[in-house]
N, C-alpha and C positions, 0 to 999 in steps of 0.2 A: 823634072819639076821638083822642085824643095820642100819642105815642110811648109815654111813659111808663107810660099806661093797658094797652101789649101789653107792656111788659116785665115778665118775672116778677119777683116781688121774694123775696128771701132769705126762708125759713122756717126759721124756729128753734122748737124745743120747747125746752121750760122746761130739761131735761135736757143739751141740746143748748147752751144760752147760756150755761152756768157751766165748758162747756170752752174749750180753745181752740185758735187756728187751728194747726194742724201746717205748719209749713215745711220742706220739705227742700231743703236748699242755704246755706251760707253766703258765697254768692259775691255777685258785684256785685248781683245781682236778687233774691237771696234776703235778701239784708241792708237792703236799699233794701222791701221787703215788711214787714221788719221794723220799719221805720224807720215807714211809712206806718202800720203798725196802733197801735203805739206811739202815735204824733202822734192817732190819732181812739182813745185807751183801749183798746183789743181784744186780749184777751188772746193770747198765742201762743208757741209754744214751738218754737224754729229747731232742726234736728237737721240736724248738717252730721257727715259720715265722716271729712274729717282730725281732726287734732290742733289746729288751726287756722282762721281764716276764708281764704276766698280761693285756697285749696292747688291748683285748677286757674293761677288766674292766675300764682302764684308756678313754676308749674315751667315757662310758657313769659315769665319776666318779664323776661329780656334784650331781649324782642321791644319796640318800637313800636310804639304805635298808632296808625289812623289821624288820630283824630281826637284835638280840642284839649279840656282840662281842663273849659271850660264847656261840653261834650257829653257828658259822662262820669259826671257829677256829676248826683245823684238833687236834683229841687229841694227835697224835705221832708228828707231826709237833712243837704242844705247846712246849712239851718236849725238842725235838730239842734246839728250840730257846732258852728256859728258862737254857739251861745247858752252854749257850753263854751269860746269864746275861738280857735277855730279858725280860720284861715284859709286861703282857698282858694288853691292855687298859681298860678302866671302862665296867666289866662285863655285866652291865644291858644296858647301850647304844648303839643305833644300828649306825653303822659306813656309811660314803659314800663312794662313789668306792674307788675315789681318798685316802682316810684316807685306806682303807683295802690294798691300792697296797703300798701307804708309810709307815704303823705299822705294815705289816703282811707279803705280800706275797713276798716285795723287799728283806726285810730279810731274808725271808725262801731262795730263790732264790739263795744270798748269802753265804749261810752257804756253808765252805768248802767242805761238803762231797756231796753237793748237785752242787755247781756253776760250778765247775770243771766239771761236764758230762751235763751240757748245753750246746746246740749249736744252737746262734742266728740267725735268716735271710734262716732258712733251713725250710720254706715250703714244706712240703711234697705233690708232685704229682701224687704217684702212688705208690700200696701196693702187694707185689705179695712171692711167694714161688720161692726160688733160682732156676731160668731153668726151670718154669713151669706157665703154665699161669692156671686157675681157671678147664679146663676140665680134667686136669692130676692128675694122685688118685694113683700111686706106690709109694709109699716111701712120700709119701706126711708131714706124721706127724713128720718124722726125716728130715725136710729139712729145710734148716734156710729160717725166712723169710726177703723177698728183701725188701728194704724202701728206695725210690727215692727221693733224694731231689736236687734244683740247689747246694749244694759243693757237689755232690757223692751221694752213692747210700750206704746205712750203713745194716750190715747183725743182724738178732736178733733172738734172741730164743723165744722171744714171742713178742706181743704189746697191747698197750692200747693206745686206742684213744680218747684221751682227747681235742679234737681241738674243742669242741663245738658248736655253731651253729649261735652266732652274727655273720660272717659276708656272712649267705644266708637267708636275709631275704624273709617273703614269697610273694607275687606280688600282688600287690591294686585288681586287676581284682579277680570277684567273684571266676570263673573259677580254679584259682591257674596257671594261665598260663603268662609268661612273658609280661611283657609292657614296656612301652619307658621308656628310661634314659633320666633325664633331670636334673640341678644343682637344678630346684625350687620344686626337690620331693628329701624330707628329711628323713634319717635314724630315726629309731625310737631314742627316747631320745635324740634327741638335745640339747645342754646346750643354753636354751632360754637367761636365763639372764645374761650368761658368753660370751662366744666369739659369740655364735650364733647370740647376742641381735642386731646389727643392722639388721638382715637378717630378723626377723618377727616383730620388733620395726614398729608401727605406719600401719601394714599390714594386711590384710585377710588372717588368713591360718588355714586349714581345716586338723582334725587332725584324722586317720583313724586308726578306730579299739575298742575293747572294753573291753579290759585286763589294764593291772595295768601300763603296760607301756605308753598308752596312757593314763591315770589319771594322770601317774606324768608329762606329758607336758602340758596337758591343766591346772591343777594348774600352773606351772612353766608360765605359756602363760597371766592366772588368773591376777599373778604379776605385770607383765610386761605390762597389761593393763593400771594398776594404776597410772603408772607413763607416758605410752607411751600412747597420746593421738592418736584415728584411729583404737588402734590395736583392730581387729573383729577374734570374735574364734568361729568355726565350730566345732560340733560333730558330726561325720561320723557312726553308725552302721549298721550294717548287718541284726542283730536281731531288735525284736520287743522293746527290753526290753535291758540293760544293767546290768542286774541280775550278775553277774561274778564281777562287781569290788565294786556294790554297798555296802554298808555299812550292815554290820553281824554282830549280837553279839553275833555269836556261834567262831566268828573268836581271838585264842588267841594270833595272832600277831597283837597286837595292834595299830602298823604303818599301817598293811596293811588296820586294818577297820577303822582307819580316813584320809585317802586316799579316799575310799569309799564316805565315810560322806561328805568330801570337795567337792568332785564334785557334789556329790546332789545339796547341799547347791547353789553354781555356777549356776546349770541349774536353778535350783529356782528361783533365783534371777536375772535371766538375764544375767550374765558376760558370758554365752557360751550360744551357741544357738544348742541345740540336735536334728540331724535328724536319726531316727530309719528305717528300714527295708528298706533301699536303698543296691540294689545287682549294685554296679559297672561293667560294662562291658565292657567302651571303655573308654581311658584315653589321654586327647589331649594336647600337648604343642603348645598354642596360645600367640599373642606378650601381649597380657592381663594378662596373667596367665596359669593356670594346671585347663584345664575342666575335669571334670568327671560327667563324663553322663552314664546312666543306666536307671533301674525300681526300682519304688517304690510304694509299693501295688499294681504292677500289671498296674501301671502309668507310661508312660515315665517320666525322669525326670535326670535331669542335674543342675550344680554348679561348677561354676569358683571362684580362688582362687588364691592369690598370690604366698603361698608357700602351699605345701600338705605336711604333717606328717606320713610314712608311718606308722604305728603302729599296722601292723597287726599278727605280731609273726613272725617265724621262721622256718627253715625245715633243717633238717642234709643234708651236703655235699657231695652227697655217690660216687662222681665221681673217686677220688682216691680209693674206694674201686672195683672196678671192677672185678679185677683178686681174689679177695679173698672169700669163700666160707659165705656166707653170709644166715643169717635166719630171714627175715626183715617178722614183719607185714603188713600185705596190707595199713592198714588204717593209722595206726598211724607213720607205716617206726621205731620203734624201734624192740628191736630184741625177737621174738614172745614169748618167756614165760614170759618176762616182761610186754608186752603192756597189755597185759587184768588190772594188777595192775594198772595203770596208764592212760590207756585213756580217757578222760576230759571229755568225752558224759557219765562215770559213777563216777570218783572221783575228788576230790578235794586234795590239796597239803596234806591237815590230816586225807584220807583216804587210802594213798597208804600203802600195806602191805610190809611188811620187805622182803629184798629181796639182793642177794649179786652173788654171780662167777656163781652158776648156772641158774640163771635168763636174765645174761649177756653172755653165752656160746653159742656162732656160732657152724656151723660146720666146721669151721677150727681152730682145735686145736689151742690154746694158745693164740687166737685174742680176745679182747674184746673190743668193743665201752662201755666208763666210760662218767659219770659225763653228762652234758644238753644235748650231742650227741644221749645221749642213750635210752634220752626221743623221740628220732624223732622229731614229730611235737609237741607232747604235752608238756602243760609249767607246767605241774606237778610238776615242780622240784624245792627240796633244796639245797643249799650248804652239809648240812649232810647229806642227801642221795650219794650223790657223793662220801662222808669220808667216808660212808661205805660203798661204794661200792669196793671202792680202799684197803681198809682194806679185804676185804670176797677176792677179788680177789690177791692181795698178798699173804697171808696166802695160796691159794691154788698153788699160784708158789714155795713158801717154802716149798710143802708138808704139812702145817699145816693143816689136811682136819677138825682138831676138832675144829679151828679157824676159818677157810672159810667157816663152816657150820654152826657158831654159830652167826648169824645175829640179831642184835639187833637195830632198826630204832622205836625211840621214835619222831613224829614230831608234832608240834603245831595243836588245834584241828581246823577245819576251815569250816563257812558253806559257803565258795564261794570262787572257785577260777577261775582265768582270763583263760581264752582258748587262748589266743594268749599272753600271759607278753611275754617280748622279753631277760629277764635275771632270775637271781636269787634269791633268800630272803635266 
């Protein structure tokens, strides 16, 4: 008996094949989803909440990525675009957000077969089976699924949730448990020396976390020293050690290990002041500043600051899945045959194994969380993990099961990666 003989294959009722696929996200995975069903006829209708494609990417798009133009780039998407006279940017440079949403993803966006089944401003708040809330199991798999948004409520034969996970970030407190809203506690990646620059120009601010995301602000903070006399930079960790963003040279994305290198260099030298093994537990907005107070070694210990840099990762938004049959891991909240590949307490971004529709399959038929969502908490993730994810899980909607089972995930080799990055490479 074959592979293909124990995989289940796509069931559609008659009912069911004349709707179409529900995407949530117009981001790089969500677009690239788009792209894929597009290319094999399948109808689909992308529902992305800005005004816009891409709107997480563009608000951290001063950043750099780690990785080069031909890693970034969906291969059926390429296609797409190059048959409209498109071409691809300098293969070996690796892009910023900003450059990826204006040479890549705006376009993709646009392409006819793709702009016409967008629909902007439609936040989706809730995910369910038509007439049935999550305990009801009759006819469940022939039942179109609901998808609620403010213009309407749109019916689909499947979904993939590509909405990823910028904007639930996860909460300063050790705990993982919410704390105060305040203007002077900052999203991770702030554009320090673009619009952000008078807000931490000539100021103390303490920038929390020990992933890749907070490397690129404290360089970016680095800068803006040199020219802004005052400005004082804090390193906030948890751990003892900052092992995860430090410099590799087992790491073959080269951006990401002199990222590493440069922060070294920084503490060494003085321009940032690193405090290790401080567990935050109470978080206070004072007319001074953003106290944060905790233990350190087992010491009480506290530190006030002008502005605080949240940069401690990320967690999926599983509010709107509620009514939907879900198979989440405990630990990591992605969806349990995946998380072992991927959980950041065992690998790094070049140890995750190839993995595609069945690794991504809930128990509610034809649902899949795709692309950073899918990692949970963990920031295991590439952009081409994502491409192929979307590629194994189309191929399984077309029926193709010798394509959907044919998973091929080649990723950069790495001896370190971030436990909290707050995006992509």
């Amino acid at each position: 008996m074959s592979m293909l003989t124990l995989t289940p294959r796509p069931r559609v009722a008659d009912r069911l094949a004349a709707l179409p696929v529900a995407i949530i996200g117009a981001g790089p995975v969500g677009l690239a989803a788009a792209a894929h069903l597009a290319d094999r006829g399948i109808a689909f209708t992308v529902l992305e909440a800005a005004s816009g494609p891409a709107a997480a990417v563009e608000k951290w798009g001063h950043t750099r990525l780690f990785s080069a133009w031909r890693e970034v780039v969906d291969p059926v998407a390429r296609r797409l675009l190059e048959a409209t006279g498109w071409t691809m940017p300098a293969e070996e440079r690796a892009p910023t957000g900003r450059e990826l949403v204006d040479s890549y993803l705006r376009p993709l966006a646009e392409l006819p077969e793709i702009a016409v089944h967008i629909r902007y401003g439609a936040r989706v708040s809730g995910i369910a089976r038509e007439g049935m809330d999550r305990t009801r199991s009759a006819g469940r798999e022939n039942t179109p699924f609901l998808v609620r948004t403010p213009k309407g409520e749109l019916l689909a034969r499947a979904v993939l949730d590509a909405s990823g996970t910028y904007d639930s970030p996860n909460p300063l407190l050790s705990t993982g448990l919410p704390t105060i809203d305040d203007t002077r506690i900052s999203h991770a990646l702030p554009d320090v020396l673009g619009s952000g620059r008078e807000r931490f120009a000539g100021r103390h601010t303490i920038v929390v976390g020990a992933g890749h995301s907070a490397a690129n602000t404290l360089i970016s903070l680095v800068r803006l020293q040199r020219d802004a006399p005052g400005t004082r930079i804090t390193w906030l960790i948890r751990n003892a050690s900052a092992v995860r963003v430090s410099s590799s040279a087992a790491d073959e994305l080269v951006g990401r290990a002199q990222l590493g290198a440069r922060v070294d260099r920084y503490v060494e030298a003085g321009a940032v002041e690193k405090i290790d093994s401080f567990e935050i537990d109470r978080v206070e907005a004072l007319p001074a500043g953003i106290r944060l107070s905790g233990t350190r070694r087992d010491e009480p210990a506290a530190i006030t600051a002008d502005v605080v840099v949240n940069a401690t990762g990320f967690r999926p938004d599983l509010a709107p899945l509620r009514e939907i049959r879900t198979d989440l891991d405990a630990v990591v909240e992605a969806p349990r045959l995946l998380a072992p590949l991927i959980d950041p307490n065992v690998h790094s971004c070049g140890t995750v194994e190839p993995h595609g529709f069945r690794e991504l399959t809930h128990p509610e038929h034809g649902f899949f969380v795709v692309g950073m969502k899918s990692y949970g908490r963990a920031p295991t993730f590439l952009l081409a993990t994502g491409y192929e994810q979307v590629r194994s899980v189309t191929a399984w909607l077309a029926g193709d099961l010798a394509s959907a089972t044919r998973v091929e995930l080649t990723l950069p080799a790495t001896g370190v990666c971030s436990t909290d990055a707050g995006g992509c490479c």
